[in-house]
DOPAMAR-24604 format. One line per 4 residues: number of its first residue (from 1); for each residue y, z, x of N, C-alpha, C. Coordinates in steps of 0.2 Angstrom, whole numbers. Layout:
<recs>
NUM) Y Z X Y Z X Y Z X ~ ...
</recs>
This chain:
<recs>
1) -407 758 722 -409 752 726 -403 749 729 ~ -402 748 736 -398 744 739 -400 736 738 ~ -394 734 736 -395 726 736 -390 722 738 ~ -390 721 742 -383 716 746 -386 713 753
5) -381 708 756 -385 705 761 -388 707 768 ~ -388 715 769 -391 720 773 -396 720 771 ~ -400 722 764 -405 724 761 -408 716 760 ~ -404 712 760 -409 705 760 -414 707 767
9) -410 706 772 -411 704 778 -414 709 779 ~ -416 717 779 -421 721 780 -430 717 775 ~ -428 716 770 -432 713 765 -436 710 767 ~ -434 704 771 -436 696 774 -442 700 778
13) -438 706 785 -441 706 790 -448 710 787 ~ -447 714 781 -454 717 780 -459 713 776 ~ -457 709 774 -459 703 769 -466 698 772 ~ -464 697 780 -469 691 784 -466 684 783
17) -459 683 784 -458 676 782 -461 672 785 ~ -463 668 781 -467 660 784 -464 656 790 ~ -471 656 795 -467 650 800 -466 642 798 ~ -463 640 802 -466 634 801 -473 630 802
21) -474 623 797 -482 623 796 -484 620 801 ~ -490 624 803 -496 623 806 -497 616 811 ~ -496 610 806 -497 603 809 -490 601 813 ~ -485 604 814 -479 604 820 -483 606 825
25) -488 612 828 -491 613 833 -498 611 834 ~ -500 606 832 -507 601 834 -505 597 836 ~ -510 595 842 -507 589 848 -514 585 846 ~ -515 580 848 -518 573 848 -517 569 854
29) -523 567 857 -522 563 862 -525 555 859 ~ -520 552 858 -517 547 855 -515 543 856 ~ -516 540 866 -509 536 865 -514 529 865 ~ -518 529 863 -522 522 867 -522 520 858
33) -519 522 852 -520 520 843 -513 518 845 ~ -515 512 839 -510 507 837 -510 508 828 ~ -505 506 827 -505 507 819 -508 502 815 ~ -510 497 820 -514 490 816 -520 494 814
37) -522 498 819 -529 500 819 -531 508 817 ~ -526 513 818 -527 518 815 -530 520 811 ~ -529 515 804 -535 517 796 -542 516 797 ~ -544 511 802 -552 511 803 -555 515 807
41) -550 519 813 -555 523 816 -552 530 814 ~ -550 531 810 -546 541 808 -548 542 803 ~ -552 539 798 -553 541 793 -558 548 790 ~ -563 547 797 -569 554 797 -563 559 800
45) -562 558 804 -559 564 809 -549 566 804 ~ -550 562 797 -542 565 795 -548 569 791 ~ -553 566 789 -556 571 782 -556 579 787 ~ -561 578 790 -562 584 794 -555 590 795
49) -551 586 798 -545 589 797 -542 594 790 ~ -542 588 785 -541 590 780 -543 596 777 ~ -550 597 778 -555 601 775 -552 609 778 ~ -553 607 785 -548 612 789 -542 615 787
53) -537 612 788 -531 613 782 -531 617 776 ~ -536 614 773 -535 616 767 -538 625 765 ~ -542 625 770 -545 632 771 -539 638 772 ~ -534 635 778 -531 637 782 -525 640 777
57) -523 635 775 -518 637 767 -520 641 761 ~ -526 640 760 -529 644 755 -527 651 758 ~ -530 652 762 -531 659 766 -522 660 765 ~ -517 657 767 -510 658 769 -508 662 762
61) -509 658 758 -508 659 751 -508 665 746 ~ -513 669 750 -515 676 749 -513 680 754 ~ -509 680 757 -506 684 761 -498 687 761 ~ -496 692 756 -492 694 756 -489 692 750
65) -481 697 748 -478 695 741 -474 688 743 ~ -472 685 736 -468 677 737 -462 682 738 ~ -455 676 739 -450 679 740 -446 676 735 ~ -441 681 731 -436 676 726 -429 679 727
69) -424 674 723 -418 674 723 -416 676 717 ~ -413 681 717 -406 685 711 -400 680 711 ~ -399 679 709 -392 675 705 -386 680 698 ~ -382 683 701 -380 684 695 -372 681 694
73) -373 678 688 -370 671 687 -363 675 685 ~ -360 680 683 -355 684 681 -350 683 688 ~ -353 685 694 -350 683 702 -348 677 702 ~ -349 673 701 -351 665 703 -342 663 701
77) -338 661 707 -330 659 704 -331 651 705 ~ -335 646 707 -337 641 708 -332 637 714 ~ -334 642 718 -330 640 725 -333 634 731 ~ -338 633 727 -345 629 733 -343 630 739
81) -343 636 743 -345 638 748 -351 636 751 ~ -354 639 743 -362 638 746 -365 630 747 ~ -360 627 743 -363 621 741 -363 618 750 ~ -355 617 753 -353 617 759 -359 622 764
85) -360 625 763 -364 627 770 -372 625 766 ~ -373 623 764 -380 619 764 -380 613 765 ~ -374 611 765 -374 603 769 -373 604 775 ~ -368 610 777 -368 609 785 -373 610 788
89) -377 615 784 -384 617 788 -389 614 789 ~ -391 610 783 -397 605 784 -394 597 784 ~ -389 596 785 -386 590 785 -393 585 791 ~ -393 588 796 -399 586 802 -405 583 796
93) -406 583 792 -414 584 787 -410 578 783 ~ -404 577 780 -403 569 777 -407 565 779 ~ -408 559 774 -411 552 776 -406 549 780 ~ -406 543 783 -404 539 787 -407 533 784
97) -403 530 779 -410 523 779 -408 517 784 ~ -415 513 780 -413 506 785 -413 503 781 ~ -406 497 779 -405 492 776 -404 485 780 ~ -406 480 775 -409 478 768 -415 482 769
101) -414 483 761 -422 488 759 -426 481 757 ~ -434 485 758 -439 479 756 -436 477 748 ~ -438 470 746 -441 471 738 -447 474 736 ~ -446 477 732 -450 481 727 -456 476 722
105) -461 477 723 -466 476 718 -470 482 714 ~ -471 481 707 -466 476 702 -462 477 705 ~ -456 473 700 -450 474 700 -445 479 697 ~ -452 483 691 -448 490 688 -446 493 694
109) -448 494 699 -446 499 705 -441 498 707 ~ -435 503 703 -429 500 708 -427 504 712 ~ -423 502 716 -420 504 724 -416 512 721 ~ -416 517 726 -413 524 724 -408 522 728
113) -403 522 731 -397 523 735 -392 527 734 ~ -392 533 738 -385 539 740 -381 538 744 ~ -384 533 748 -383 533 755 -374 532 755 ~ -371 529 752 -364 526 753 -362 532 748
117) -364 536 742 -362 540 739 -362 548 741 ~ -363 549 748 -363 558 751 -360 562 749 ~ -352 560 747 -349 565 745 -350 566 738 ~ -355 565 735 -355 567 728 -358 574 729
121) -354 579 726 -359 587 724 -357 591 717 ~ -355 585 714 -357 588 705 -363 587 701 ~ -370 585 705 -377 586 705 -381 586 711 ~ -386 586 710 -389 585 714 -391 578 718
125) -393 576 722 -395 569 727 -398 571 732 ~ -402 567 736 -404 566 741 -401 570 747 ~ -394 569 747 -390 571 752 -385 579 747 ~ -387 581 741 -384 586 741 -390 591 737
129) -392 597 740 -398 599 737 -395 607 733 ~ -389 606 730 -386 614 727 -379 609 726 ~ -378 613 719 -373 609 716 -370 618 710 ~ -363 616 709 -360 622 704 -360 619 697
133) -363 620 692 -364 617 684 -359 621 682 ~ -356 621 679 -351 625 673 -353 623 667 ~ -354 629 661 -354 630 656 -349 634 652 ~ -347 631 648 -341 633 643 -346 637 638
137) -342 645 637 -349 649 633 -342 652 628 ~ -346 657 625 -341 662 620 -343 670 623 ~ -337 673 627 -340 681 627 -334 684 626 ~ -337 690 620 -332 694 617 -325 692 612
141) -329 685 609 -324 680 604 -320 677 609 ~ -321 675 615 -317 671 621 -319 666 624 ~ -318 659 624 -319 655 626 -319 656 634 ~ -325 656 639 -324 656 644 -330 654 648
145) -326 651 656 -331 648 657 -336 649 662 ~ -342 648 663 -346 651 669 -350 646 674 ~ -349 648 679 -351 645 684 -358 647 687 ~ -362 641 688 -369 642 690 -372 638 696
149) -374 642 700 -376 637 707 -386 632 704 ~ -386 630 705 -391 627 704 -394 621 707 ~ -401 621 710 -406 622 714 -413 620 713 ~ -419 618 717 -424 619 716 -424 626 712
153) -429 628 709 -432 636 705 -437 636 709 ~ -440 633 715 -446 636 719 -451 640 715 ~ -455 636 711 -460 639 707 -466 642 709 ~ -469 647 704 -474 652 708 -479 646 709
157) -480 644 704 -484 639 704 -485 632 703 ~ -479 628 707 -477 623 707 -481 616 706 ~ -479 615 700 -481 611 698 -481 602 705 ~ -476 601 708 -473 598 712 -477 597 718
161) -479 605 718 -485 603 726 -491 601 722 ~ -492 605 718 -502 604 715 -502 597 714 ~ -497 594 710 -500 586 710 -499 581 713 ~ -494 580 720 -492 575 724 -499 574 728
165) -501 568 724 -506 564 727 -505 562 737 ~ -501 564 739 -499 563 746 -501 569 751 ~ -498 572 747 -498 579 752 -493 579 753 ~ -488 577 753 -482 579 757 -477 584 754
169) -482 588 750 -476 595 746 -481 600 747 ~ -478 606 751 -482 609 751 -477 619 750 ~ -482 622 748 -478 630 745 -480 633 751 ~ -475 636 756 -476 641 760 -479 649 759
173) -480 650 762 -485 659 760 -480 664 757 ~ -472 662 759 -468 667 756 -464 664 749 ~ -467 659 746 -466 655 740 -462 649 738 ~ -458 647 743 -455 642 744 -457 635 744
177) -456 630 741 -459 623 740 -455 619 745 ~ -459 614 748 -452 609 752 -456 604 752 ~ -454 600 756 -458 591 755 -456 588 763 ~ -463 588 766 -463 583 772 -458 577 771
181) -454 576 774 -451 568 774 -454 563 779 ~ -460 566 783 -463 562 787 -469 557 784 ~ -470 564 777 -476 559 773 -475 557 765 ~ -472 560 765 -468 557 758 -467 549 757
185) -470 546 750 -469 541 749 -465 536 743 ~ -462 545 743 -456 542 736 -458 542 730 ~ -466 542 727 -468 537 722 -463 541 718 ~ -459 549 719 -458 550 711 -463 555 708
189) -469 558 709 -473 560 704 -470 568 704 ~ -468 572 710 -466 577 708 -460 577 703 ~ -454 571 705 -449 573 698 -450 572 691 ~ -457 567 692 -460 570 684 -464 574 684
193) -467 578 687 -468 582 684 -464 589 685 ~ -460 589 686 -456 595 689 -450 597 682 ~ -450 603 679 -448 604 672 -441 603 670 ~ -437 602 675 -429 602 679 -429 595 683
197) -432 590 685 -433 587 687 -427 584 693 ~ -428 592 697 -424 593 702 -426 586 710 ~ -432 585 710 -432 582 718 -428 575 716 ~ -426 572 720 -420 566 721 -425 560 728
201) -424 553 725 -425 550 730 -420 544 734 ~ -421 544 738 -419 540 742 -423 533 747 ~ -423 528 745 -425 521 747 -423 521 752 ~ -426 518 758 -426 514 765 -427 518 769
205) -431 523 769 -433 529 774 -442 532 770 ~ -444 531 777 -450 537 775 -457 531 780 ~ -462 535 777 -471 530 779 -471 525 774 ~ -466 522 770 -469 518 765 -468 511 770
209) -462 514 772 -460 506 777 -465 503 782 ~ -469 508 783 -474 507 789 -483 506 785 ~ -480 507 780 -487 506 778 -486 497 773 ~ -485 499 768 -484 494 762 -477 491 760
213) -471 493 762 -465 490 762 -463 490 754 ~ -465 484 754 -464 481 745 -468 483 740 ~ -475 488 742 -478 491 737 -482 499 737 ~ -479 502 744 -483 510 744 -475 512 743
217) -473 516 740 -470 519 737 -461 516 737 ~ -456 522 738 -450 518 736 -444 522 743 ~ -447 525 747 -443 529 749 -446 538 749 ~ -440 543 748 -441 549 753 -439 554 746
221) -444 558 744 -439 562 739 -436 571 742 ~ -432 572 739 -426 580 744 -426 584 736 ~ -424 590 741 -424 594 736 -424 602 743 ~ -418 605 738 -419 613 744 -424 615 746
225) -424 616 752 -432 620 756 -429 625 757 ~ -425 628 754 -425 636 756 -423 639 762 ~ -419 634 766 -417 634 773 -424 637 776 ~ -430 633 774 -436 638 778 -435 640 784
229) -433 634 789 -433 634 796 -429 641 796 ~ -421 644 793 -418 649 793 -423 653 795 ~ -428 655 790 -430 661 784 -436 661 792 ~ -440 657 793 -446 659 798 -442 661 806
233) -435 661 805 -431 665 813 -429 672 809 ~ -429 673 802 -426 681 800 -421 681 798 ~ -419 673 799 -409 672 794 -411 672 787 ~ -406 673 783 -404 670 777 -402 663 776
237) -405 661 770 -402 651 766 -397 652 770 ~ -391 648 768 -387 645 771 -382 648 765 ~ -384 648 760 -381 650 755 -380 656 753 ~ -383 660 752 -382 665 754 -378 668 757
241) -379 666 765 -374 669 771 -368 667 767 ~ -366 663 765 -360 658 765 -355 662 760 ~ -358 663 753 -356 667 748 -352 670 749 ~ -347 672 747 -340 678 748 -342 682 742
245) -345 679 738 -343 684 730 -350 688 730 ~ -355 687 732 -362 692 731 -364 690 729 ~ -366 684 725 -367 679 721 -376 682 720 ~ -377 680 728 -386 679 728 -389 685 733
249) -395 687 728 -401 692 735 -405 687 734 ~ -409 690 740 -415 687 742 -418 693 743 ~ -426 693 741 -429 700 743 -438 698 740 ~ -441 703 740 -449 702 738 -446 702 729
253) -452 696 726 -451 695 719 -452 699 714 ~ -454 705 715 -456 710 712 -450 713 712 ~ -447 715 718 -442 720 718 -435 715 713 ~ -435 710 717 -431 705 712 -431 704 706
257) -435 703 702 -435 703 696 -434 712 691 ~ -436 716 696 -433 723 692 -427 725 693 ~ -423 721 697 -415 724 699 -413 718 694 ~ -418 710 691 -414 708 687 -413 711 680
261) -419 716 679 -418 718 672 -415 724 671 ~ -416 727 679 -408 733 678 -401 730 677 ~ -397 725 678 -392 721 676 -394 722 671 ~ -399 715 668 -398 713 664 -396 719 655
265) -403 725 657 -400 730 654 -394 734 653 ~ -392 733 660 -384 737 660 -378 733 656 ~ -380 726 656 -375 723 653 -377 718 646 ~ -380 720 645 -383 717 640 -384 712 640
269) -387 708 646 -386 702 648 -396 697 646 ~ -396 693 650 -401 688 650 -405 685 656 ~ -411 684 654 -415 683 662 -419 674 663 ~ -415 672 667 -422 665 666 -422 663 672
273) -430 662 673 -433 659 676 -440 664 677 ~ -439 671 676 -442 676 677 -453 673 673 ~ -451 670 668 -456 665 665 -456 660 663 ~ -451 656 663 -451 647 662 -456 646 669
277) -459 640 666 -464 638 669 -469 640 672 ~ -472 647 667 -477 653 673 -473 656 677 ~ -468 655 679 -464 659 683 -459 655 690 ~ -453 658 691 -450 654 697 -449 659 703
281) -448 658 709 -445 661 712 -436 661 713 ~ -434 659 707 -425 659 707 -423 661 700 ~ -424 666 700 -421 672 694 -412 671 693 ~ -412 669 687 -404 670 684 -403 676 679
285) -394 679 682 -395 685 676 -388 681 674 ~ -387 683 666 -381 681 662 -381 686 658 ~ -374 685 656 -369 689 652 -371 686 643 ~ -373 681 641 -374 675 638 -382 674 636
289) -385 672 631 -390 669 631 -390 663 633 ~ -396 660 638 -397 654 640 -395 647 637 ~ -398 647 630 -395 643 624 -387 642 625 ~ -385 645 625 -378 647 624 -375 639 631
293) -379 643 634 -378 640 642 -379 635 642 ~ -384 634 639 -388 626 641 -383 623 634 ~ -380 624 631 -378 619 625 -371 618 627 ~ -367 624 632 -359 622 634 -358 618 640
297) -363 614 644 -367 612 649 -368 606 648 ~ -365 601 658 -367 594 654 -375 595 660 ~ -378 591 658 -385 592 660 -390 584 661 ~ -393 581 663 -394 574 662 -397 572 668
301) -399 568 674 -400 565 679 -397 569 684 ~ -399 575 688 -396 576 694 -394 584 691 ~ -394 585 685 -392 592 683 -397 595 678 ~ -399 597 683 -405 602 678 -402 606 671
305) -407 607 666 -406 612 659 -406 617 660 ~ -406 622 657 -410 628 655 -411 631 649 ~ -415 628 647 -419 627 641 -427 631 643 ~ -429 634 640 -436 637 640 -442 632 641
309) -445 633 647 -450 628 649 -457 631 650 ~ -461 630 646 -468 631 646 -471 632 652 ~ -477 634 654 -481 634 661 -484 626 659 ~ -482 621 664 -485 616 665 -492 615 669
313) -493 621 672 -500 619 676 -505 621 671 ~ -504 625 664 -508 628 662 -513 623 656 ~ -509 616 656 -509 611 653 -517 608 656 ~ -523 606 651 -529 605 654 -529 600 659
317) -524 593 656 -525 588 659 -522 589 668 ~ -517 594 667 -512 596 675 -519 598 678 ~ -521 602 675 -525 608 682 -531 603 684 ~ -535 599 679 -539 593 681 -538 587 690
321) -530 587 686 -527 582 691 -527 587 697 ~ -525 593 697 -522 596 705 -529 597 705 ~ -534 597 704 -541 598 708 -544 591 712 ~ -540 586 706 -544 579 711 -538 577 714
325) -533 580 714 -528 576 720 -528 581 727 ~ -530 587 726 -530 592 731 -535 589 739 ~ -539 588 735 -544 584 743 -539 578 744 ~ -538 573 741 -536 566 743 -528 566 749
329) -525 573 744 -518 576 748 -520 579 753 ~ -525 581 753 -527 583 762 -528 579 765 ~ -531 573 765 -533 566 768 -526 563 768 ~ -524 563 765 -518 557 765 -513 562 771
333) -512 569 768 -508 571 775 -510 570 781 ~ -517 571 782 -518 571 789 -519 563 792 ~ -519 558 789 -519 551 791 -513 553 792 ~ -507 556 790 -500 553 791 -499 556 797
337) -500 562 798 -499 565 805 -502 562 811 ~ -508 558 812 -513 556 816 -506 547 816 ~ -506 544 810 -499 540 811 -493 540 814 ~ -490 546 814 -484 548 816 -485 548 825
341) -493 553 828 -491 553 833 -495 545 836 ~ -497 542 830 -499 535 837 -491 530 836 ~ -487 534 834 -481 529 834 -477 533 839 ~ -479 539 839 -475 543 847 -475 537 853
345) -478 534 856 -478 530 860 -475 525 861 ~ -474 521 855 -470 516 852 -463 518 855 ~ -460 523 848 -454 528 851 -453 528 857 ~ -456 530 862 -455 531 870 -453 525 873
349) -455 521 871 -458 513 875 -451 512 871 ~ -448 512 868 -443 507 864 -435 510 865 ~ -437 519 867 -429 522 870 -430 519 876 ~ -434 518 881 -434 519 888 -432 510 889
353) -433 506 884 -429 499 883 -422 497 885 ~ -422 494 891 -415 495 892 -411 487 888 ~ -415 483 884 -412 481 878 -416 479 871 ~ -413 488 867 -418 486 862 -416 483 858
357) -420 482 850 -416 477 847 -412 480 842 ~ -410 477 837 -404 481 833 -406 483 828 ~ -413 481 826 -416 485 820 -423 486 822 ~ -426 487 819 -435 489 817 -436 482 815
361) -433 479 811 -439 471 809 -434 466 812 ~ -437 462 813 -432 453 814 -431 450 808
</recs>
């Protein structure tokens, strides 16, 4: 088997990479809705939507193999290349807030702020979505140390998307997890439930501002989308390309996970993610037992473990929830798109002001 960044990039094109979704190409003639009034007359016509959608997806979902990432942590010099070109590349996709942020009701909700902290990239945040863990391990009676890129795991069956009561996290048809920032409300629910509890928020950006301020959610939550936008032209993550060492493929998850256990046989090495949580699409191979890994490892808020994680969906009370939040997330996304464009006109009217004001609120 060839595998290197050739072989990715023939892999992607035979693979069907995902476009981008669906609801970027629906138009609505909207301009005569105002946001006072939107909830009372969209609410038939978002379900309708919804139901639509949701078909739409289901169908997408059975369409071809997901796509996963090889990682072979042995390559890894911890040069954050990769780190560096996933900021340069989705840098456009950060928040932007607007401060003073509202108060919070309650007042357990407190404010997330990265915003003055950007150059942090020894975890993860809102503004850094791949970070390099280091683990001090033993090989061959040798103290030594290994460097590990670390990420969303883009789960087969993401917990993250089945239960955001919003709709704003949705799994692309070639496996990939990402999260609308257009309708995301911050509350939080995929970082808990997420086993690694990779998504990060960020206060004073998103629909909450426009909706309930002090009481619909907290902000915007981030996490890698997999350079989708790349991946639906044919390119590679950002990270990837970026790598000098060979660190990562990218390829169909089948073929990827038997090239991870030709490695891992060859070197008598180690495989995770191939089953933590039912399965991921971001396969690690090591020289090392994971144990080993996760115990030499500082790990905590913003740094994921790697510790062996149960399937979470397979949990009665889980699979319950993603059935009665599946309808509601179809409706609440499609209210947020039908929002977004009766605010298109706002926008228009407010560039074309030749003196606007200096903020959104007085």
């Amino acid at each position: 088997m060839c595998v290197g960044p050739g072989w990715a990039t023939m892999t992607l094109a035979g693979a069907g990479v995902a476009v981008q979704a669906d609801g970027e190409k629906e138009e609505f003639s909207v301009s005569s809705i105002s946001r006072r009034h939107f909830l009372a007359g969209s609410m038939a016509a978002a379900c309708a939507l919804a139901v639509n959608r949701g078909a739409e997806a289901a169908a997408a979902g059975r369409d071809g193999e997901q796509l996963a990432t090889l990682l072979d942590i042995r390559k890894c010099v911890g040069c954050e290349a990769c780190v560096m070109a996933c900021q340069e590349t989705n840098g456009h996709k950060y928040p932007r807030p607007e401060k003073p942020y509202p108060k919070m009701y309650p007042s357990r909700v407190k404010v997330s702020d990265w915003s003055d902290r950007q150059d942090v990239t020894d975890r993860l945040t809102p503004y850094n979505w791949l970070f390099i863990q280091h683990a001090t391990v033993t090989i061959d009676g040798e103290e030594t140390e290994l460097n590990i890129p670390r990420r969303c795991m883009h789960c087969v069956n993401p917990p993250c998307v089945k239960l955001c009561p919003w709709g704003a996290a949705r799994q692309e048809p070639n496996g990939l997890s990402r999260f609308d920032p257009n309708i995301c409300l911050g509350g939080n629910k995929c970082g808990a439930v997420c086993p690694w509890s990779v998504p990060q928020r960020q206060t004073g950006v998103g629909l909450y501002l426009d909706l309930l301020p002090s009481l619909a959610g907290n902000g915007v939550m981030y996490k890698c989308d997999r350079c989708y936008d790349r991946l639906a032209q044919g390119e590679l993550p950002a990270c990837i390309e970026a790598c000098p060492e060979g660190v990562q493929t990218i390829g169909l998850r089948s073929e990827i996970i038997a090239e991870a256990r030709r490695i891992a046989d060859e070197i008598g090495g180690y495989i995770y993610g191939a089953e933590e949580n039912g399965g991921t699409n971001t396969i690690y191979v090591s020289p090392v037992p994971f144990d080993q890994i996760n115990q030499g490892s500082e790990y905590g808020p913003g740094r994921p473990h790697m510790a062996p994680v149960a399937d979470q969906m397979k949990q009665g009370n889980r699979l319950a929830a993603a059935m009665i939040v599946a309808p509601l997330a179809g409706v609440g996304a499609a209210i947020s798109r039908m929002m977004r464009a009766a605010q298109a006109p706002e926008a228009d009217e407010a560039a074309s002001d030749p003196n606007p004001d200096q903020g959104r609120r007085s």
